[in-house]
N, C-alpha and C positions, 0 to 999 in steps of 0.2 A: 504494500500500500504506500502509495507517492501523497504525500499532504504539502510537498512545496507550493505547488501552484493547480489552478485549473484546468493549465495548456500542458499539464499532462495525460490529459485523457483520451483513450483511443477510440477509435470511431468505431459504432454497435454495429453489427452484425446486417441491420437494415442499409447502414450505409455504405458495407464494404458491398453488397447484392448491387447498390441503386449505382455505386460507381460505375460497377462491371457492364452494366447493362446499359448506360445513359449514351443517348445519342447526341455527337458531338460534331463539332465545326472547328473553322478556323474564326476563333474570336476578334480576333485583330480586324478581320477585313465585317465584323458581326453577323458570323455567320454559322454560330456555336447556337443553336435552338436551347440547350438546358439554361448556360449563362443567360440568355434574353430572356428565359421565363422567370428566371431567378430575378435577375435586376426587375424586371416589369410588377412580378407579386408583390415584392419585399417592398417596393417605394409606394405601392398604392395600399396595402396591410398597413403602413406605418404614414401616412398622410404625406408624403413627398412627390414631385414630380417624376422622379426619375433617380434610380442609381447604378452604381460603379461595384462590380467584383474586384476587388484586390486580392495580393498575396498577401496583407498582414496587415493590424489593426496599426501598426505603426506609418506603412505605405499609405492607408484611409488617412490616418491625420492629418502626413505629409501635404499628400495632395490636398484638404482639405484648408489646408493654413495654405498655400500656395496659389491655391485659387482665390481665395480671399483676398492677399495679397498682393503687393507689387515688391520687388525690391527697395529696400529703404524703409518700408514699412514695420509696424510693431504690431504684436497682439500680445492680451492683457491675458495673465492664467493666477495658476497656484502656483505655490513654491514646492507642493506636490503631486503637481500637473505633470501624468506621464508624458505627455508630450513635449514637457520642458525639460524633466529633470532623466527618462530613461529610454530617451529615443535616438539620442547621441548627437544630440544638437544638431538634428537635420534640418530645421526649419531654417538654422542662420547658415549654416553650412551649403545648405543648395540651393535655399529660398533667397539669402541674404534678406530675411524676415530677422527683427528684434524683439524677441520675447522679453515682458517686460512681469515677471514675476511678482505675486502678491502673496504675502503670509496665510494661508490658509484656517482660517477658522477650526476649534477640538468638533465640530459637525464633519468638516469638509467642505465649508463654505467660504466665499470671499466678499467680505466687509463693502459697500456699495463708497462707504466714505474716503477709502484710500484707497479702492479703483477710480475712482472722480477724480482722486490725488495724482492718479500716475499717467491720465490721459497726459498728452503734451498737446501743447498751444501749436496753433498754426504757426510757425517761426521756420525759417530754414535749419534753426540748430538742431531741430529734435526728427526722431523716426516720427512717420504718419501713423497714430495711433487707428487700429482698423478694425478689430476683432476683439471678443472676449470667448476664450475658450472656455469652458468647464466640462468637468467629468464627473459622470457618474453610472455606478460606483463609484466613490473615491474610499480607496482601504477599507473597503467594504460596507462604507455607509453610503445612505440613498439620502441625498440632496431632496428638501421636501418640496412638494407640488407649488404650494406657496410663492419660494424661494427662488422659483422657476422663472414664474409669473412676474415679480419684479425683477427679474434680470432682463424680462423680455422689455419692460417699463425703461430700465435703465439705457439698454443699448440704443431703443430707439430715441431717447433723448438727447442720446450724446454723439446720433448717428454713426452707430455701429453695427457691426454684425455680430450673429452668435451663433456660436458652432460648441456641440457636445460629442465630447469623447465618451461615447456608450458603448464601450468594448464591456461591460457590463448592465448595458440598459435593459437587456430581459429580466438580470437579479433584480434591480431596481423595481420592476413593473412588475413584477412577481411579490416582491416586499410590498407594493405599495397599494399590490392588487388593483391593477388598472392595465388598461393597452399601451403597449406604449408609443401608438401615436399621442396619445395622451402626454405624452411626457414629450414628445417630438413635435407638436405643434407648438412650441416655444421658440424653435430654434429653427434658423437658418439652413443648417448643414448638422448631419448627425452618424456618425458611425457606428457600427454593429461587427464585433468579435463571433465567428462561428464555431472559433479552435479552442474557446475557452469551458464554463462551464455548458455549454452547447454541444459539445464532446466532434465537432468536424474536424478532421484530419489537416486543413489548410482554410485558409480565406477568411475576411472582412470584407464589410460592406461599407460605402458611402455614398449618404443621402443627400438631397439637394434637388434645387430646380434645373429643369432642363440645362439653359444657357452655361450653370458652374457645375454640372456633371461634363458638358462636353468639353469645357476647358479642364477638368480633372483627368477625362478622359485622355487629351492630347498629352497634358502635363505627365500622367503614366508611362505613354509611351516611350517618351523622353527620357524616363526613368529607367527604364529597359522593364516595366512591370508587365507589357502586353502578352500576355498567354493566348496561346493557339489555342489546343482542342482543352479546353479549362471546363467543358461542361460535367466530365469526370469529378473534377471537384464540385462544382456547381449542385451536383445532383447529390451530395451530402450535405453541400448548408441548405438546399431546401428541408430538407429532413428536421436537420436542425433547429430549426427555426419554426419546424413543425411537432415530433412527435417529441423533442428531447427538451421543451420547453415545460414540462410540467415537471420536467424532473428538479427544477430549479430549488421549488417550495421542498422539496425532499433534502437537496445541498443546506437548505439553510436551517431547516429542524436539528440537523446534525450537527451543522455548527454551533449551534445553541445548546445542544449535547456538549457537543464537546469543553464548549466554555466555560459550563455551569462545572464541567469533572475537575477541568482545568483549576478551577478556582477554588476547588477544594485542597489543591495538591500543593505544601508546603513549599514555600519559593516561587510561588506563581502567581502572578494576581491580574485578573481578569477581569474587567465587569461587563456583566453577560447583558449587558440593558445596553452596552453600544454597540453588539453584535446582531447586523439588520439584514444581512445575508449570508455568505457563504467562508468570510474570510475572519478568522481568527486573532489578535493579535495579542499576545502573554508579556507580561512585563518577569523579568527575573533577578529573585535577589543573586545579591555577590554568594551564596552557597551553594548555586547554581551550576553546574558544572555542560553548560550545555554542548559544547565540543565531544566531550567525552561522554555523555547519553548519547548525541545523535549516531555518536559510532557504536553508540550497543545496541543502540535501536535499528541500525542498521543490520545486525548480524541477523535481527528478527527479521527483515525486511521490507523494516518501517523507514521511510527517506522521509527525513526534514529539512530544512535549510537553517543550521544552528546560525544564534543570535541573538540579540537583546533591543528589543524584542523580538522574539519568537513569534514567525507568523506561519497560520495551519490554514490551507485552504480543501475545503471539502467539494468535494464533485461524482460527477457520476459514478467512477470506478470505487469511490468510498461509499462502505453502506454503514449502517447503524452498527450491527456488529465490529464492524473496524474500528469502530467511536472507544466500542466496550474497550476493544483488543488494544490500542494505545493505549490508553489511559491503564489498564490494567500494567503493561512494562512501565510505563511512565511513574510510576509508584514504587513500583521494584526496584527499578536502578536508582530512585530517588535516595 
């Protein structure tokens, strides 16, 4: 059992069939039938004009900040906005985009008073402030509907755009029990992870209107992202996004297992009331020897990613019983 991350999980048994079988094109020239039914479902399911198959929810960002974008320009995030801080500074790197990072709220939200702060004045000294990113999930919490709703308030005041990194917006909409067009009628531009708790072998979506999917589109290919017969993949994030979406509320029962176990276990401390999806994260005292559990936990065949904090993410391949079976070594070697 893998608890590092989501994007370790292998793709069901339905999806290695729906690969095998999907009838394919050369997508580049759009002429991949599974990818166009894919893009065409997924943006009208989730209230968008139109969207983009990618190879990764980081390549959706990219392009999503790029299209936005011009060179010179800035967009406004968290200071633990994956697209800032673990994407490898793509956006200034190939975008020549200025991420202008804000401290992020103990929610995962960002303060509306000191993004007003970091717009910059029309001045030739400063990047053109353009966008306000947010994600959610953020560390496994879901940004509330509310919160949403004034940020849509905010951008249009300050004439901006708003783009959300929803490489977990199914968690989200699962936590918050709603669709999440619901959550995607706020925003601009929105992506979607199929590789994570979704359990697809490959690929991200990005959503948008017509005119910034086709400039995403171009900008892709630039990138060397254009996939030929990609309906192979294509024909397991529909799945995804279909049958392995209920398993979501199941990831996060678990994780709520597992916190409550967590937090009984000496040197650990948790509080299960900010655990709102799938993701985990254990504070450890200095008695802690986490190095040296994860290697005996490892001999079990339990993989962690030792640290302080110690973060567990729950997902398809983990069931309830695994909950038990960790937490039971985790005491042992305590």
């Amino acid at each position: 059992m893998d608890f590092r991350s989501d994007t370790v999980t292998k793709p069901t048994q339905s999806m290695r069939n729906a690969m095998a079988k999907a009838v394919v094109g050369d997508d580049v020239y759009g002429d991949d039938p599974t990818v166009n039914e894919l893009e065409e479902w997924v943006a009208k399911e989730n209230g968008f004009e139109a969207a983009l198959f990618t190879t990764s929810g980081t390549q959706a960002n990219l392009l999503a900040l790029m299209s936005h974008c011009e060179r010179g320009d800035e967009y406004l995030c968290g200071q633990q906005a994956h697209n800032y801080k673990f994407e490898a500074g793509g956006a200034a790197v190939l975008g020549s985009i200025q991420p202008q990072p804000i401290e992020n709220n103990p929610d995962g939200t960002l303060d509306f008073n000191k993004l007003t702060a970091a717009i910059k004045p029309d001045d030739s000294h400063f990047a053109r402030t353009k966008l306000l990113s947010l994600e959610n999930t953020i560390n496994g919490k879901v940004l509330p509907m509310q919160y949403l709703a004034e940020a849509r308030e905010f951008v249009d005041f300050h004439g901006l755009q708003l783009h959300l990194d929803g490489a977990r917006v199914y968690n989200a909409a699962a936590a918050l029990d709603v669709e999440v067009k619901e959550i995607g009628k706020y925003f601009d531009s929105m992506t979607i992870c199929l590789s994570k708790g979704l359990a697809a072998p490959i690929g991200s979506l990005l959503l948008g209107n017509k005119a910034f999917i086709a400039k995403a589109r171009r900008i892709r290919k630039m990138l060397g992202g254009g996939m030929r017969q990609a309906g192979i993949l294509a024909a397991a994030g529909k799945l995804a996004l279909t049958e392995q979406v209920p398993q979501l509320k199941i990831d996060h029962s678990n994780a709520k297992k597992l916190a409550l176990g967590l937090a009984a276990i000496d040197g650990f401390h948790v509080n299960p009331e900010f655990i709102h999806t799938n993701i985990v994260f254990a504070k450890l005292d200095s008695t802690v020897d986490i190095k040296s559990l994860a290697q005996k936990l490892s001999q079990d065949g339990i993989t962690i990613s030792p640290g302080n904090p110690v973060r567990f993410v729950t997902h398809n391949d983990i069931s309830e019983r695994d909950i038990d079976t960790v937490l039971e070594k985790i005491k042992a070697y305590r």
